[in-house]
N, C-alpha and C positions, 0 to 999 in steps of 0.2 A: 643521681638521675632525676631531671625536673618529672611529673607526671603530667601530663597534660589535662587538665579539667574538662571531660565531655558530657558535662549535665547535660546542657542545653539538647547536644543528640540524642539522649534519650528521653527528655521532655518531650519533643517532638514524636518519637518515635512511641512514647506510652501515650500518646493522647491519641494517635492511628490506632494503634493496639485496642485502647475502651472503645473506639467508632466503630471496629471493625473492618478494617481499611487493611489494615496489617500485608505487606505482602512479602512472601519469600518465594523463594529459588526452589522448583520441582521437579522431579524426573517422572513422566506418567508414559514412560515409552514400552511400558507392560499394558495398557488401556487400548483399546479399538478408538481412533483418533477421528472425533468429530469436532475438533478442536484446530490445529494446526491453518497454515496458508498454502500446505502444499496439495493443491484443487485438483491438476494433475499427476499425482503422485510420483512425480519427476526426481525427489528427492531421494526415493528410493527404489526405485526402478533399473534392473539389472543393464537394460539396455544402454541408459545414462551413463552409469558408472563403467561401463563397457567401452564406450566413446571417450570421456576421457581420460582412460588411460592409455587407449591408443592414440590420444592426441598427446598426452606426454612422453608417449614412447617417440612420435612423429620429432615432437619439436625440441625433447630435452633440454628444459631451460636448465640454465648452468646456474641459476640464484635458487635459491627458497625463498629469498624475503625480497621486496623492490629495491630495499636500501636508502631507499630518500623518496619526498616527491615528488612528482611528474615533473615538474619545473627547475628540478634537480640534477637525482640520477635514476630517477624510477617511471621513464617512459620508455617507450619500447616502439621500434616499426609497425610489430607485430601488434600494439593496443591501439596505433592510430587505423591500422587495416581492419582493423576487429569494427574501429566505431565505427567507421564507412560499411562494411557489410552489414550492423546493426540500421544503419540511417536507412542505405537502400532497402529492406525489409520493411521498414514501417513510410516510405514513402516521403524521408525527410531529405536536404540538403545535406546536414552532416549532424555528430553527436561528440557528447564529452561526456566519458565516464568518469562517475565518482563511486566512492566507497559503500555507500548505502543510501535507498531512498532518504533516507531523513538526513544526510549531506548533500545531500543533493537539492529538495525542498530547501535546505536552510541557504543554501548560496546563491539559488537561485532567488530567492523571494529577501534576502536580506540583503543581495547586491543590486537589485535592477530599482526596485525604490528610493527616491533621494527626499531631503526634507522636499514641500510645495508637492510632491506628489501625491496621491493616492493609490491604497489596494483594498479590495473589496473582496472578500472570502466569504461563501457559505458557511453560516453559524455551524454548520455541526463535520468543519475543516478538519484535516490531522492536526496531530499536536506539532509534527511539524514545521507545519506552512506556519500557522502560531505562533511557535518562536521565533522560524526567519522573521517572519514582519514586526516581532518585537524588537529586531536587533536594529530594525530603519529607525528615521525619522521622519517617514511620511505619515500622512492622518490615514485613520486606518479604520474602515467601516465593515458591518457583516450585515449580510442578508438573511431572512427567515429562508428554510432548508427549502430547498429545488423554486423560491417562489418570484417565480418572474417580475411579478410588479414590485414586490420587497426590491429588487435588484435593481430594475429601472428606477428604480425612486432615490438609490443610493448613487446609481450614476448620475442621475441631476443634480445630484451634492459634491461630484470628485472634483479636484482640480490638477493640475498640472498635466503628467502622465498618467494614464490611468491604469491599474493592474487587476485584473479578475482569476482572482485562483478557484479551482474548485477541483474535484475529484470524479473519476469518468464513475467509477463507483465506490459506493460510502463505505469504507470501512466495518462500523456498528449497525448500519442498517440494510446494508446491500442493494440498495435501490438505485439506481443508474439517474445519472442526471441530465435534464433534458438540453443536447450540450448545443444542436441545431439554432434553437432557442436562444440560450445562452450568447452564442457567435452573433447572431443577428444583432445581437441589444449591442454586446461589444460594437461591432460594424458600425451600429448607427451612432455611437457616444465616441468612438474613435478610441477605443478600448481596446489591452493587449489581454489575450484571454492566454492562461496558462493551465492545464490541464495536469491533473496526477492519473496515472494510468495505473498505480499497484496494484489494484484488483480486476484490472479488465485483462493486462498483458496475459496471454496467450490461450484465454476464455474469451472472447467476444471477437464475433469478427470471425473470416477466413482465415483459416489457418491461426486463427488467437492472436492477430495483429493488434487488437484493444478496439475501443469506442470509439474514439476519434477515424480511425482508419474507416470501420464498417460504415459511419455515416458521413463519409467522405468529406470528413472538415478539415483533414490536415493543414490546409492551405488557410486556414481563417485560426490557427493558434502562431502563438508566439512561441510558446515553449510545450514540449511534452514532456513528462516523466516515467521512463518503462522500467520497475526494480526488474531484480532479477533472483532475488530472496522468497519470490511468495512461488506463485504456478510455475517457476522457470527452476524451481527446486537448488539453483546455485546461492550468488551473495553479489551486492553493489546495484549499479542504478548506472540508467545515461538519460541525459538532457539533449532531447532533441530538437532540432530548430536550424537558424540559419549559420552561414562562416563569422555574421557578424555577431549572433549573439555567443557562439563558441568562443570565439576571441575575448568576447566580454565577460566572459566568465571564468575564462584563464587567467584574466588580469585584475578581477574583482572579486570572485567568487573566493570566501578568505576560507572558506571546507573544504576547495579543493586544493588552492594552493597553498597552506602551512600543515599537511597531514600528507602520510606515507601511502605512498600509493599501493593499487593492491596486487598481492601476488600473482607472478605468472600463472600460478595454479588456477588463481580463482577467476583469473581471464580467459582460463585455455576451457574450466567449466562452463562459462558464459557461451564462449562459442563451440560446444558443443551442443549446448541446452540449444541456443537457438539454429541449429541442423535438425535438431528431435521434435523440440514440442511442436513446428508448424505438420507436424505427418501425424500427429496424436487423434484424429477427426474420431477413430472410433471411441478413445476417452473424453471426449468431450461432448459428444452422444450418451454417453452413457453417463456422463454426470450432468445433463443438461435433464435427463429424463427421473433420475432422484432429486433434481430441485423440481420435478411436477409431480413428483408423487408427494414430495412432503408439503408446497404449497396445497393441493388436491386432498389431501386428508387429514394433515394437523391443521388446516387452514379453516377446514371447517368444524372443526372442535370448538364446544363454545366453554371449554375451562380456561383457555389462555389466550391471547391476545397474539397471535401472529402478524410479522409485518409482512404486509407483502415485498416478495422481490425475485429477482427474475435471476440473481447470480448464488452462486458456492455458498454466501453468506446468509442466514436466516438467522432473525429473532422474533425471540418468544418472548414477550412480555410477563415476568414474573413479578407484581410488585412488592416492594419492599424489598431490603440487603438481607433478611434475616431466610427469606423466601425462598428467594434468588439463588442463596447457597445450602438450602439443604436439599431443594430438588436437585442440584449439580451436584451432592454429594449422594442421593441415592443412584444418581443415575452414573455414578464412576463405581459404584456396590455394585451395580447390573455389567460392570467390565468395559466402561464406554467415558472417556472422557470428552468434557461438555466443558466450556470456561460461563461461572457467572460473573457476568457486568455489573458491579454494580456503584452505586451514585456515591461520592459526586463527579466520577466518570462520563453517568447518562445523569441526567435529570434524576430526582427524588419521582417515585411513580411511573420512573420507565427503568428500572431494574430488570435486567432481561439474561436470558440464555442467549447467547453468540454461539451457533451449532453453524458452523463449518464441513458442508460436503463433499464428498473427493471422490476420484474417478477411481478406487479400489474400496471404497466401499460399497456391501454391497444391498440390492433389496431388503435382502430378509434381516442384515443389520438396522438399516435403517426403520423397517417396521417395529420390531425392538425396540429401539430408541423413542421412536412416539408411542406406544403402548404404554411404556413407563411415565413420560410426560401429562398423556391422558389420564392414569390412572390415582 
């Protein structure tokens, strides 16, 4: 038996280890969770899990697995009336569900650009939208983070078609992007703006419609993206938009069409999720009012560096990696998990706590949590 030589992976792998970089595979589901993306605690919420099961009692799919791709044998009546009730909800013409936001980012942003065109992404994008545009060959420019002239300055450089991705809200920094703005510049450059909606979907807005909806620009994006992995407590993603960019992304999109599509289970969870979280108003009250306690008093502490932001997402500025991880590590000692960021993730001197708030936690946890921070 030949053995196969894997220096090289763990060259790689010991030179992460002395940075500090190292990462593994954790279970902290013994921790009070200020960590996770589940904002409305959907994911485990009796009521959820209550729904569908009586929707798998209702419709008793005869598969467990799809079997093939949607282009296959793994589409269904039942996934194309899903995406239409998905579209009419968020106020689109129609949708195409994929397997996960970051399939979805990647087909959408690595099919619609061709060489001669341009995409313009805010510098601090997912890693997603990232790799789709790596997979083009159009020129491909970033903006300084939310800053309008940075942006107009890039569209007087784009040529062909032009693509603007950015995120209704940031990921790492939770700040919401000024998207009104945004649409206008597109408008005037003749620019298709695309929007990632993973942190807004079923937090902002009436009933958790997302950002684009509340500030009624539906009609000025080309594409939206609503996971349904974060606040929607299920799993996948749908691209919303016109019949013609749907078409175009069943026939180019290479994430949706060469990968198995998803089970009926995790479709019949989608459309339950969205019967539940638009009725959630008193959890979204109630976790609307722990991101103003925490902005309102760790905000004014002058040991750390808080950003401001207005959603579920909060960082603390801890500099340095060495920093970074021992305050995350006293404060999982205090029974409370906390993830630290650190570089070259963020910047070198933006090493931060990513504190994650949810609508089952509660006050007096959360006071906790910054007394430990402050102290």
């Amino acid at each position: 038996m030949i053995k196969t030589n894997t220096d090289f992976l763990n060259e790689r792998l010991e030179e992460r280890r002395e940075n500090g970089l190292m990462r593994t595979l954790v279970d902290k589901e013994h921790l009070t969770d200020f960590c996770s993306n589940d904002y409305l605690g959907m994911a485990q919420l009796a009521a959820f899990k209550q729904l569908i099961d009586q929707k798998l009692a209702q419709y008793q799919p005869a598969k467990v697995g799809a079997t093939g791709s949607r282009l296959i044998s793994g589409n269904y009546t039942y996934t194309e009336q899903l995406e239409q009730k998905i579209a009419a909800f968020h106020q689109a013409e129609t949708g195409l569900i994929f397997n996960s936001g970051y399939d979805a980012n990647i087909g959408v942003f690595a099919s619609l650009a061709r060489r001669g065109d341009t995409i313009i992404t805010d510098e601090l994008i997912h890693a997603s939208i990232i790799d789709g545009t790596r997979l083009t060959h159009a020129k491909r420019l970033r903006f300084r983070h939310n800053n309008l002239n940075d942006l107009e300055k890039k569209l007087r450089l784009a040529e062909g078609n032009i693509f603007v991705g950015v995120e209704s809200v940031y990921s790492m920094d939770g700040d919401v992007a000024p998207l009104a703005e945004i649409a206008a510049l597109c408008k005037k450059y003749n620019a298709h703006l695309i929007v990632d909606e993973a942190h807004g979907t079923g937090i902002f807005g009436n009933k958790g419609v997302g950002v684009v909806q509340s500030e009624e620009l539906q009609n000025s994006v080309l594409a939206r993206i609503h996971t349904f992995g974060k606040a929607l407590g299920a799993h996948g993603a749908i691209v919303l938009g016109s019949s013609d960019l749907r078409n175009y992304l069943i026939n180019f999109a290479r994430s949706f069409v060469y990968t198995t599509a998803l089970s009926m289970h995790s479709l019949i969870a989608t459309e339950a999720a969205y019967e539940l979280f638009p009725t959630l108003d008193s959890e979204r009250k109630h976790l609307f009012n722990l991101i103003r306690i925490f902005q309102d008093t760790l905000g004014s502490a002058a040991r750390y560096e808080v950003l401001p932001s207005p959603s579920p997402i909060q960082g603390v500025i801890v500099p340095g990696n060495s920093n970074a991880r021992t305050l995350s590590q006293e404060i999982e000692k205090a029974g409370f998990y906390v993830k630290a960021i650190l570089s070259p993730t963020v910047p070198a001197g933006q090493e931060r706590l990513r504190i994650c708030l949810h609508a089952f936690n509660t006050e007096a946890q959360l006071q906790q949590l910054i007394q430990i921070i402050n102290s």
